[in-house]
C-alpha positions as CSV (number, residue, x, y, z in Angstrom):
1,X,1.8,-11.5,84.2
2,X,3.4,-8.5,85.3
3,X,7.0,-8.7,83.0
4,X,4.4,-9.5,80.1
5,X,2.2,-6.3,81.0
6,X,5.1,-4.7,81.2
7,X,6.4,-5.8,77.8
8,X,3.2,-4.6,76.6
9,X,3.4,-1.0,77.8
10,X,6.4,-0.5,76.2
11,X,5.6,-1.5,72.8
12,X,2.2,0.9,73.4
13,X,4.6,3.5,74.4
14,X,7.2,3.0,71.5
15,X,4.1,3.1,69.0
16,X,2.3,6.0,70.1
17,X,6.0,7.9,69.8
18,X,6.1,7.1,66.4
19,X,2.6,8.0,65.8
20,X,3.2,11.5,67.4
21,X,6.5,11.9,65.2
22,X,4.3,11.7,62.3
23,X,1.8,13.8,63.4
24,X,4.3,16.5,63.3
25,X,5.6,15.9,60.1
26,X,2.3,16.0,58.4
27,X,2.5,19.3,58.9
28,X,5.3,18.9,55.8
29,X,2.6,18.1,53.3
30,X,4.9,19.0,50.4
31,X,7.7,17.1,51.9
32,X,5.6,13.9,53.1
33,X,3.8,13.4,49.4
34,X,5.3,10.7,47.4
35,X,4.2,10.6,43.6
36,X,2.3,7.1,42.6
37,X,5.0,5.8,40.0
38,X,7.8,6.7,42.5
39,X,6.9,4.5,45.1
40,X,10.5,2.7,44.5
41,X,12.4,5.6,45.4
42,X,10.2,5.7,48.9
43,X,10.7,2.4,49.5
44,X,14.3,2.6,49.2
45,X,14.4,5.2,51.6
46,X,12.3,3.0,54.4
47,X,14.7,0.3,53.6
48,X,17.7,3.0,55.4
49,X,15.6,2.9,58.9
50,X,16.5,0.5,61.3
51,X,13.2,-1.6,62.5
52,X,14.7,-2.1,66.3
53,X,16.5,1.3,66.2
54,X,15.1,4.3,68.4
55,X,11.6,5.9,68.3
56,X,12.2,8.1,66.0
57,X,14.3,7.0,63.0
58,X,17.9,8.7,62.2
59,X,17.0,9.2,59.0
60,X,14.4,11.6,60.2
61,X,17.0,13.5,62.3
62,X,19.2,14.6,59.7
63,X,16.7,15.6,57.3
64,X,13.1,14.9,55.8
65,X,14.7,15.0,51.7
66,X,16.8,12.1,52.8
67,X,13.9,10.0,53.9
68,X,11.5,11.7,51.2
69,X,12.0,13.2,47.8
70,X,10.4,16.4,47.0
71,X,8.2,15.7,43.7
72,X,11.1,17.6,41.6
73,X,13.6,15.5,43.0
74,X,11.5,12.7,42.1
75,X,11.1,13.4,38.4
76,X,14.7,14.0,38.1
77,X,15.4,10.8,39.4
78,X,13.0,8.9,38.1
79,X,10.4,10.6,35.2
80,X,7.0,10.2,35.1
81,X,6.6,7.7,32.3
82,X,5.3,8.8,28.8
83,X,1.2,8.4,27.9
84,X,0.7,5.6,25.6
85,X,-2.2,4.9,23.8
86,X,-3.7,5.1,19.9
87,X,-3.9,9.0,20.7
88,X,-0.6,9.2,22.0
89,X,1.1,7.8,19.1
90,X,-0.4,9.5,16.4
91,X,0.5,12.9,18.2
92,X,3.7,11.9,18.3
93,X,6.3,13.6,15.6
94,X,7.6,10.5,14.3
95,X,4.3,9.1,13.1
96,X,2.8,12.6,12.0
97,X,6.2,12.3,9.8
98,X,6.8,8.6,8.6
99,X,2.7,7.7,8.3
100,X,2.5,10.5,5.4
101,X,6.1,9.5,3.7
102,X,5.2,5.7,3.8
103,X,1.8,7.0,1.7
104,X,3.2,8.7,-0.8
105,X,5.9,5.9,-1.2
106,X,2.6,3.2,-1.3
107,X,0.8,5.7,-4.4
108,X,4.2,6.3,-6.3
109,X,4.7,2.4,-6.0
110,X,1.3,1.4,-6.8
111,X,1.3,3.8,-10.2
112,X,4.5,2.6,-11.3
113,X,3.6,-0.9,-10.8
114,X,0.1,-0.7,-13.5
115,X,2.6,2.1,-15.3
116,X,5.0,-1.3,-15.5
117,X,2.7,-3.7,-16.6
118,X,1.1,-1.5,-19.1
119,X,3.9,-0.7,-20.9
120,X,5.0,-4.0,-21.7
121,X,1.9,-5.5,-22.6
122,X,1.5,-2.1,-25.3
123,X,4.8,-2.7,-27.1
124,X,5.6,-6.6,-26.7
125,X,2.0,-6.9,-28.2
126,X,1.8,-4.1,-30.7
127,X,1.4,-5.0,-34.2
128,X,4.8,-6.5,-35.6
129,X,6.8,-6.1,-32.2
130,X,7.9,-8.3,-29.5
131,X,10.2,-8.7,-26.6
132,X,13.1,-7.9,-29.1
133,X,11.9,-3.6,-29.2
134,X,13.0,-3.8,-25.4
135,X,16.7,-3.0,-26.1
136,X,16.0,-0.3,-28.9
137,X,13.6,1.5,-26.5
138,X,16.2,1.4,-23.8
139,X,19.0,2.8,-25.9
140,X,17.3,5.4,-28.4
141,X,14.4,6.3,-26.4
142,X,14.8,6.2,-22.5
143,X,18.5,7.3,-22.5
144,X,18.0,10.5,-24.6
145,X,14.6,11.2,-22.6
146,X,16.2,11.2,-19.4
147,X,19.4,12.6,-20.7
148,X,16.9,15.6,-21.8
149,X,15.4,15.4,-18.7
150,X,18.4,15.6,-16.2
151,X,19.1,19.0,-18.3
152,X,15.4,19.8,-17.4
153,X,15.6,19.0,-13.5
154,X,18.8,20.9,-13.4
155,X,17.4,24.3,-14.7
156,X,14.1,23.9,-12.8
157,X,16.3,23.3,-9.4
158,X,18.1,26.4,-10.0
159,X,15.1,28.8,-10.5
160,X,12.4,26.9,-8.6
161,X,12.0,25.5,-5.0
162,X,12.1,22.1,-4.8
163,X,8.3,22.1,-3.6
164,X,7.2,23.9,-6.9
165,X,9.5,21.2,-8.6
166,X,7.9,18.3,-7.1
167,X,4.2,19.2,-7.7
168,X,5.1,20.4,-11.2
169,X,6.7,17.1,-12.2
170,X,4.0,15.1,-10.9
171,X,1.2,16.8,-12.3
172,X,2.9,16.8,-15.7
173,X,3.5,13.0,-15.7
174,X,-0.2,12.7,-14.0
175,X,-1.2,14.7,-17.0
176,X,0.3,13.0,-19.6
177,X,-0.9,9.4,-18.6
178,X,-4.9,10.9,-18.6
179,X,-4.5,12.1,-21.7
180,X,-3.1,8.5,-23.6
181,X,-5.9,6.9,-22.5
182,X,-8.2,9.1,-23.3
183,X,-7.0,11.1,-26.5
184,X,-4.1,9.2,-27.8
185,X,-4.8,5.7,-27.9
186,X,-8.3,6.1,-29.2
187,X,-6.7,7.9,-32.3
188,X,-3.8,5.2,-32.8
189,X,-5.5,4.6,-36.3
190,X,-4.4,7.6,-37.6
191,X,-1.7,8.4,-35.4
192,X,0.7,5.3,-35.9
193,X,2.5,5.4,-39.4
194,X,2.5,1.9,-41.0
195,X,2.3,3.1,-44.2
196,X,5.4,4.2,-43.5
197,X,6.9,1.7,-41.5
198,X,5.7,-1.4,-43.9
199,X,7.8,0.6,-47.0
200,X,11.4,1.1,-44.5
201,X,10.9,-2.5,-43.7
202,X,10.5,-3.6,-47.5
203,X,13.8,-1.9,-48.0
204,X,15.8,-2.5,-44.8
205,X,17.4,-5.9,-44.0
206,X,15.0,-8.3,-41.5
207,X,17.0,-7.3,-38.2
208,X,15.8,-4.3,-38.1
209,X,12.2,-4.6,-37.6
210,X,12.9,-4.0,-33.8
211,X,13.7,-0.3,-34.4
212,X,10.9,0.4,-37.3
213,X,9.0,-1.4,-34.7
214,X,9.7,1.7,-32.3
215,X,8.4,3.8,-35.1
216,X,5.8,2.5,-35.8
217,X,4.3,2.2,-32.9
218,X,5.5,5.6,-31.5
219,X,2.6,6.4,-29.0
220,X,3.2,3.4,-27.2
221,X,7.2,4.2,-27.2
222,X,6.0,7.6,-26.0
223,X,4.5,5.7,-23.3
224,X,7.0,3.3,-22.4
225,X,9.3,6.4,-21.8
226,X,7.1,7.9,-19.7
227,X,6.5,4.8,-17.2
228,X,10.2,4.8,-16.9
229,X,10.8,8.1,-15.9
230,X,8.3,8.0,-13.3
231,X,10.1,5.0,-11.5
232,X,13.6,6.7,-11.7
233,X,12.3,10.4,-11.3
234,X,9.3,10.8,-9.1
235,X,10.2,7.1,-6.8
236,X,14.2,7.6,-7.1
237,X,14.9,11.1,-7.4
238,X,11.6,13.4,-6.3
239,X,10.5,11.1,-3.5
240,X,14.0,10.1,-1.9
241,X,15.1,13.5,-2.0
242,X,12.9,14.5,0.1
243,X,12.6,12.0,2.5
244,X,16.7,12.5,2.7
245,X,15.7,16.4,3.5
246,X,13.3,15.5,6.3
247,X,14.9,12.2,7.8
248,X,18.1,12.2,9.5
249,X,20.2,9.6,9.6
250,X,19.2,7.7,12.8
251,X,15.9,7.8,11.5
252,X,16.5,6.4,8.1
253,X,18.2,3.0,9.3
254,X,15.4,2.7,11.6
255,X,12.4,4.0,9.1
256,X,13.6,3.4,5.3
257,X,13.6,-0.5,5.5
258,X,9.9,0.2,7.2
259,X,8.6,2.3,4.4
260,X,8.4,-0.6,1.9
261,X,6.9,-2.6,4.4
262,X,3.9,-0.6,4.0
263,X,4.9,0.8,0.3
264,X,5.1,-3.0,-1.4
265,X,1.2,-3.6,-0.2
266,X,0.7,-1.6,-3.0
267,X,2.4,-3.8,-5.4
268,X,-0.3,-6.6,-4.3
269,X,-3.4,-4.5,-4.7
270,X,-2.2,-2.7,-7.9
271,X,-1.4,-6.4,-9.7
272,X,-4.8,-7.6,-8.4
273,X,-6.0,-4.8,-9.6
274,X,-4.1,-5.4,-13.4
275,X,-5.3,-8.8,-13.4
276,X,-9.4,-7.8,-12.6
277,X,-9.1,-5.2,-15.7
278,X,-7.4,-7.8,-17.6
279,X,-9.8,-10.0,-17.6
280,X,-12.4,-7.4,-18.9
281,X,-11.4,-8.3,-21.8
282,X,-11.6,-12.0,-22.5
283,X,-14.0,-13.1,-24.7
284,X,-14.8,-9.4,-25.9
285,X,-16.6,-9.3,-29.8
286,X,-14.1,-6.2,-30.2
287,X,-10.6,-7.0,-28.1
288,X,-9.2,-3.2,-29.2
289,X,-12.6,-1.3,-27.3
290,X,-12.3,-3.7,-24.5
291,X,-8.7,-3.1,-24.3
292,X,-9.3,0.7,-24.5
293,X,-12.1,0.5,-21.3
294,X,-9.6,-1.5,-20.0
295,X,-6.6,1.4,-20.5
296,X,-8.8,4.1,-19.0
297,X,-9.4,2.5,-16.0
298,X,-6.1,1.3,-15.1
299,X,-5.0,5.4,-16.3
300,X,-7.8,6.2,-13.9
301,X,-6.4,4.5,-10.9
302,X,-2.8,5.9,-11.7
303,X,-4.9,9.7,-11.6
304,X,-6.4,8.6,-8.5
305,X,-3.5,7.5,-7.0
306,X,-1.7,10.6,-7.9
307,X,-4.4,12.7,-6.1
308,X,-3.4,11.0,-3.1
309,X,0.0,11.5,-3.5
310,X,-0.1,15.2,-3.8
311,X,-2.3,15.7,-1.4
312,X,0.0,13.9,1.3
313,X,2.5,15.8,0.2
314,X,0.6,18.7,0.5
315,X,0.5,17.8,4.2
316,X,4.3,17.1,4.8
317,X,4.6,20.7,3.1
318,X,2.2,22.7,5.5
319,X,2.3,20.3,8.4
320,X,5.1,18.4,9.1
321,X,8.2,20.5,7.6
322,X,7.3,23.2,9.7
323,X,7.3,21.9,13.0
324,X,11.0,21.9,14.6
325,X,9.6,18.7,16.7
326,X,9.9,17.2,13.1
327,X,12.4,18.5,11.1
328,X,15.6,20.5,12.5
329,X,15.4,23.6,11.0
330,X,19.2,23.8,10.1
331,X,18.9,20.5,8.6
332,X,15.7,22.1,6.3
333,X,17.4,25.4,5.7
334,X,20.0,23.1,4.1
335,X,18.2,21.3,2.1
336,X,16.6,23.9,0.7
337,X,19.8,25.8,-0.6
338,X,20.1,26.4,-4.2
339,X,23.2,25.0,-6.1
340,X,24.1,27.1,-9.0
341,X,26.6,25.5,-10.8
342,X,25.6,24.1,-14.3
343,X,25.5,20.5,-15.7
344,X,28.9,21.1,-17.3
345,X,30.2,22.3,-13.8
346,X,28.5,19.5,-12.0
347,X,29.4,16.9,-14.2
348,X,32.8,17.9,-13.8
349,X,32.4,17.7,-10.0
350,X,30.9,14.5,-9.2
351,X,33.2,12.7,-11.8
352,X,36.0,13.5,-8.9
353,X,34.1,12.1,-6.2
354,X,35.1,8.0,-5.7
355,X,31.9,8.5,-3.6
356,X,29.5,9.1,-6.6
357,X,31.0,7.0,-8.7
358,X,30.9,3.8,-6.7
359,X,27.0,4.6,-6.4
360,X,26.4,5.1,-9.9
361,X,28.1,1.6,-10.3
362,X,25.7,0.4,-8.3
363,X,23.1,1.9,-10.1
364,X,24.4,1.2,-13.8
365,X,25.4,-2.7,-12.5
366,X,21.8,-3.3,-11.2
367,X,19.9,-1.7,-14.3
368,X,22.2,-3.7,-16.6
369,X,22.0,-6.8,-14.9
370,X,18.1,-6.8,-14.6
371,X,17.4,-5.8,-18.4
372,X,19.7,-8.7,-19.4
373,X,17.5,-11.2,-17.3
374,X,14.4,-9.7,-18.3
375,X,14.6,-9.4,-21.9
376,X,15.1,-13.4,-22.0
377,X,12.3,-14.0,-19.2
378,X,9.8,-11.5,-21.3
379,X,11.0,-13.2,-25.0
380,X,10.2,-17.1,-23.2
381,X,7.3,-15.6,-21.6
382,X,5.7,-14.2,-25.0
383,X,6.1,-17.5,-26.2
384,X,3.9,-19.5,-23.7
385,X,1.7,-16.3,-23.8
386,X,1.2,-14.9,-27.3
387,X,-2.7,-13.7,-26.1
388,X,-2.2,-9.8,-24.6
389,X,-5.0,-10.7,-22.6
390,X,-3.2,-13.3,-21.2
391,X,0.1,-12.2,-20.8
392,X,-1.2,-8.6,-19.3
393,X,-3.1,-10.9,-16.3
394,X,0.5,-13.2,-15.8
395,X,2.2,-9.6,-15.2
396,X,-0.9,-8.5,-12.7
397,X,-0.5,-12.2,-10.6
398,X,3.6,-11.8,-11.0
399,X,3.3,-8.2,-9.4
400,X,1.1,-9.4,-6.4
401,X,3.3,-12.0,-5.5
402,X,6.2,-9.6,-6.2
403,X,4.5,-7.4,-3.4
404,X,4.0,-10.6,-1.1
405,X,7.4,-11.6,-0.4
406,X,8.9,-8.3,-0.5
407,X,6.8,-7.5,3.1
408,X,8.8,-10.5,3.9
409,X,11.6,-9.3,2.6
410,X,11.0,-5.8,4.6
411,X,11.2,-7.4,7.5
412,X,14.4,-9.2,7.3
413,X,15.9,-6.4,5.6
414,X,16.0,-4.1,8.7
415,X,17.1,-7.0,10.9
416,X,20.1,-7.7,8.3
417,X,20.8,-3.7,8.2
418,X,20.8,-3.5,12.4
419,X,22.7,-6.9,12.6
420,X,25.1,-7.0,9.5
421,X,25.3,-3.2,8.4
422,X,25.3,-1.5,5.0
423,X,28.0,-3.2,3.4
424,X,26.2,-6.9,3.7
425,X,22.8,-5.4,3.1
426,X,24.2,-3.8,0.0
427,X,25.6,-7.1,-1.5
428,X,22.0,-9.3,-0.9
429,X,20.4,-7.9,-4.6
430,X,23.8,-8.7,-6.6
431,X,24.2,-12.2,-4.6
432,X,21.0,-12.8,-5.6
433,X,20.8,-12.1,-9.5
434,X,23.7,-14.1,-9.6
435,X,22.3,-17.2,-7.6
436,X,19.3,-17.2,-9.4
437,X,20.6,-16.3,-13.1
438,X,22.8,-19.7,-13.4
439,X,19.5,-21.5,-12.3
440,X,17.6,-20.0,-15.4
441,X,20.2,-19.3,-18.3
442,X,20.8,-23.5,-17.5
443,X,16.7,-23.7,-18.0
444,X,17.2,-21.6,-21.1
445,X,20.9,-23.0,-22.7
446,X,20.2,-26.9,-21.3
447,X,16.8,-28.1,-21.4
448,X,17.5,-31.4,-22.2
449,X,19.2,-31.6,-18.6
450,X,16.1,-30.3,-16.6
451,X,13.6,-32.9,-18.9
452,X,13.4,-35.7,-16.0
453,X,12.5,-32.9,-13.4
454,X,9.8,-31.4,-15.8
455,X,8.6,-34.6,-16.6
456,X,7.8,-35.4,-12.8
457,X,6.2,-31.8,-12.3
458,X,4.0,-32.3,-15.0
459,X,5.2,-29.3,-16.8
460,X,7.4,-28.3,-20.1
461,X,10.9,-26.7,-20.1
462,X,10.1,-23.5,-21.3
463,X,6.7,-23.2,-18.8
464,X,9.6,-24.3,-15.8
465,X,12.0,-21.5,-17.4
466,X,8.9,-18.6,-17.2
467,X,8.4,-19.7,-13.7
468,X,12.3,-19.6,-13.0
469,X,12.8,-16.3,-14.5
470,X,9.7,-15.0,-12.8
471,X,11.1,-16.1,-9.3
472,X,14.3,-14.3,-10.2
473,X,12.4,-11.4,-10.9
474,X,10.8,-11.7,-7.8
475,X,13.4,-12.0,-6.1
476,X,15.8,-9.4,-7.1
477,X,13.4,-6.5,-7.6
478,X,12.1,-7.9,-3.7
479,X,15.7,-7.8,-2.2
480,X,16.1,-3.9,-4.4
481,X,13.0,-2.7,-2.3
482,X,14.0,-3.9,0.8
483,X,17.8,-3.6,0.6
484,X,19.6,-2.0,-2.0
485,X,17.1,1.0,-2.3
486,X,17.6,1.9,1.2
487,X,21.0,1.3,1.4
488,X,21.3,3.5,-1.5
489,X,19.2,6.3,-0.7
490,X,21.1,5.9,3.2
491,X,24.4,7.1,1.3
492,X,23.7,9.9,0.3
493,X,22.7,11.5,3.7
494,X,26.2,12.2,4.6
495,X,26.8,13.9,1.3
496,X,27.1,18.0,1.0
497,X,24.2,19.9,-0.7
498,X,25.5,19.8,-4.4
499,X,26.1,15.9,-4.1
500,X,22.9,15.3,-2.8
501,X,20.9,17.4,-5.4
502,X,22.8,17.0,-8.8
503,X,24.9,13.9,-7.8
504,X,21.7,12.3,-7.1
505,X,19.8,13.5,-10.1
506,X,22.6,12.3,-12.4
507,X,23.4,9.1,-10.8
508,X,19.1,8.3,-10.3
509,X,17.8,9.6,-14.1
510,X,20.9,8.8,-16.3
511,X,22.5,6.3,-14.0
512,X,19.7,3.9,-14.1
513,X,18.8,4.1,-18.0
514,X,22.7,4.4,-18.5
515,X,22.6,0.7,-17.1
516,X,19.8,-0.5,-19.1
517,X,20.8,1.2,-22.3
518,X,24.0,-0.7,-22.0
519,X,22.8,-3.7,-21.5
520,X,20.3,-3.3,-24.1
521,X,23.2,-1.8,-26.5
522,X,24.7,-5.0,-25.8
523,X,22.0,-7.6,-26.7
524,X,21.8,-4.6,-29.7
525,X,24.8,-5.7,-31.4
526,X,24.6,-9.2,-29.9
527,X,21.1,-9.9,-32.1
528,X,22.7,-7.9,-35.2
529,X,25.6,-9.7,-35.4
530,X,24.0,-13.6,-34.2
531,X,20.7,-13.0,-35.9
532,X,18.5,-13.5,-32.8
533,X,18.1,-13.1,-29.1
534,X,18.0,-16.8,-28.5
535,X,21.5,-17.0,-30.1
536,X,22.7,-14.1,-27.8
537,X,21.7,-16.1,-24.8
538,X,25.6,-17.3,-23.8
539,X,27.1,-14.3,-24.4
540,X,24.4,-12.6,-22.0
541,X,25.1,-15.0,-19.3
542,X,28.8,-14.1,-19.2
543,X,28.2,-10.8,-19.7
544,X,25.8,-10.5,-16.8
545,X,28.1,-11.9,-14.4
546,X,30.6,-10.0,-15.1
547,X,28.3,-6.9,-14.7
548,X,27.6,-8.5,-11.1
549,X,31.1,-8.8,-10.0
550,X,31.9,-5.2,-11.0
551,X,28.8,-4.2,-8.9
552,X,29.7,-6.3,-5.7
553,X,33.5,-4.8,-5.4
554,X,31.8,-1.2,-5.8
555,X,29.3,-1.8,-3.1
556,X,32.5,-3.0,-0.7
557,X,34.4,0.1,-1.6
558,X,31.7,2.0,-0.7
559,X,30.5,0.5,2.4
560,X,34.2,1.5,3.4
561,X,33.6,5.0,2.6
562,X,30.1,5.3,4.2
563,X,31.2,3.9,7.7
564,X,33.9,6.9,7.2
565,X,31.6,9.5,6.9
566,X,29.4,8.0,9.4
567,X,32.4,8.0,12.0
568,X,33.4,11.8,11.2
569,X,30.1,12.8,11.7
């Protein structure tokens, strides 16, 4: 009893020395309090003392920092996490600056998607017209508009800020498309020569009703021209170039296959949205008023949509490009210098640069690859769909499930940019056009072959070849979203100032129609010479992939020279 009572005393005595010990440091308040979240760094610190060691610890002998941090010690060691939270997030700068880019991308999309479908409904249905007007619209009306245009851009660059630019532009295209549906196509009656046209066709051989076709029907030629140049100036060369001002290059591999993501939700709602107006019209007494409601409201939405679009950018402008958390201001103040050298100059330039060439390849390849594939697709789908009624709703169902896969398509595009890098994700559009083009030029050269497999699904060869050429439309202008418009817009970021404003503007507005004019001078001379498109269908088939081979060595010499510019930066 007395060794145990003794044992006890000890351990009493031991104790109430350690309590003491910390009595006295308590007076260290500022050295004694441990933050919450640093609770590891404490404990490693209690981990030093030796349980069986001496009353008071050694630690504590040398010094009270080395047993306990001071709170600035702390957060240098380890720093208080960040707040998290809806709040938190939609403070921070990244999402005050991508939310407001993906918005304007989701309006520009969703206009250019009704602007789409409109168009080719008004001239592959206008009286004595048909798929065959395509190529003579592409050639002697889009090239020389945004020949004429480029000019334009380059004088209004030079004099004007590119804000002024932008809402000009917009508002002038917004303009124009309020005004057709209200003013011009009412008055088509009057306004469309076919006095005219009927008296040049009595005189001219048969091929050439395409081009008295584009005549004729002028207001909807007018139109077509304008619904292209908003895809390649306001999406290609307005929008990108700003997002390449205010998005650096981190940023863009991380955001730009994102912005689709959101973006291509517009391509479902606006071809829902096509396909409800569409049907306004079935079973109407008078098909031309029902198609004219029909016009103003689908011009109505593209207004709308518009008003959206300016007023987010609005908000970049006043919000966003101002805060340095944003946007580094040396990277704005670079943007925002003025090149004044002219087209002639500029011209000269670029042709020197490898660099801009190899992207206007890839431009010009993809433009003339797709209006060789959709010119046959459009002339097989008039044929199962004569009624404009009908055809306008096919366009309106193939746009939403256009949209559909291309959020798929979002998401395995930045996982195939992060894992495979630019040069893979550049080469997915051409690999598919080319996969997917043998698939329907056999539907349209070989029927007889796919008859068992038509016969099982129930369906006809040329019904299997619209769905075939729709999927390949789906497809490639799905993998162009996700991939090769990011990829493409990614390369110019390392470019200098004068690349990046007139190298994109000539590669975006001429390279683009450049591609499609030459493809559609092609199936020009193709149908003058055979005496129809049908006939032209081999040649086309050869002639496309070639097209794509040309494209997928430019996108490897590039990818060279892109990791190059990367590395030096």
């Amino acid at each position: 009893h007395l060794l145990a009572l003794t044992r006890r005393t000890a351990v009493q005595v031991r104790m109430a020395r350690r309590f003491a010990a910390v009595l006295v440091l308590s007076g260290h308040a500022e050295a004694l309090r441990v933050p919450r979240p640093q609770l590891r760094v404490a404990g490693r610190a209690r981990a030093m003392m030796n349980p069986r060691g001496p009353a008071i610890p050694s630690a504590l002998r040398t010094s009270h920092a080395t047993l306990y941090a001071t709170d600035q010690a702390v957060a240098a060691v380890e720093p208080e996490p960040q707040k998290r939270g809806l709040k938190a997030i939609l403070a921070s700068p990244e999402t005050k600056k991508v939310v407001p880019l993906a918005l304007i991308f989701f309006c520009i999309l969703f206009n250019y998607t009704i602007l789409r479908d409109t168009k080719d409904v008004l001239v592959v249905t206008a009286p004595k017209s048909g798929a065959e007007i395509i190529p003579f619209l592409k050639t002697y009306v889009n090239l020389p508009g945004a020949i004429a245009f480029t000019v334009l851009y380059g004088s209004l660059s030079n004099r004007f800020s590119q804000p002024q630019v932008f809402r000009g532009v917009v508002s002038t295209f917004l303009g124009f498309f309020a005004c057709f549906a209200w003013l011009l196509y009412p008055n088509i009656g009057s306004l469309h020569p076919h006095g005219l046209a009927d008296a040049a066709a009595k005189i001219l051989p048969g091929s050439f009703q395409a081009p008295i076709a584009v005549i004729r029907n002028w207001t909807f030629s007018l139109f077509y021209l304008a619904a292209e140049l908003w895809g390649s100036v306001v999406a290609s060369l307005l929008f990108w170039g700003f997002a390449n001002s205010v998005v650096s290059v981190n940023e863009a591999k991380k955001y730009y296959p994102l912005f689709g993501l959101f973006a291509n939700v517009a391509l479902v709602f606006s071809g829902q949205f096509v396909r409800i107006v569409s049907k306004l019209r079935a079973g109407a007494a008078d098909p031309a008023a029902a198609w004219g409601l029909s016009l103003k409201l689908l011009m109505g939405g593209v207004v709308a949509s518009g008003g959206v679009l300016l007023g987010a950018y609005e908000y970049m402008q006043r919000q966003v490009v101002t805060d340095p958390r944003c946007v580094d201001p040396s990277t704005l103040k670079k943007s925002k210098t003025k090149t004044k050298m002219s087209m002639r100059d500029s011209a000269k330039y670029l042709a020197q640069s490898k660099y801009i060439r190899d992207l206007a390849t890839l431009v010009i390849g993809y433009g003339m690859a797709i209006n060789i594939v959709e010119v046959t697709w459009k002339a097989n789908l008039k044929r199962r769909f004569p009624d404009p009624a009908a055809y306008s709703a096919f366009m309106g169902a193939f746009s939403s499930t256009t949209g559909g896969v291309t959020l798929f398509m979002m998401l395995a595009g930045q996982r195939i940019l992060k894992k495979f890098g630019w040069g893979v994700a550049a080469a997915v559009t051409p690999v598919t056009l080319l996969a997917t083009g043998c698939v329907f030029f056999s539907l349209v050269l070989k029927p007889g072959v796919w008859a068992p497999l038509c016969g099982a699904l129930g369906t006809t060869p040329l019904m299997l070849a619209v769905l075939v050429g729709a999927a390949q439309n789906i497809a490639s202008k799905s993998t162009k979203y996700a991939l090769f418009d990011p990829c493409k817009e990614m390369a110019y970021i390392p470019l200098d100032a004068e690349q990046k404003t007139k190298g994109k503007a000539a590669v975006d507005v001429i390279g683009n129609p450049l591609g499609k004019s030459g493809g559609a001078l092609v199936q020009q001379m193709l149908i003058l010479s055979l005496g129809s498109l049908a006939a032209c269908t081999p040649y086309l088939a050869t002639i496309l992939f070639g097209v794509i081979f040309l494209w997928l060595r430019a996108a490897r010499s590039l990818a060279g020279q892109f990791e190059a510019k990367m590395a030096s930066e």
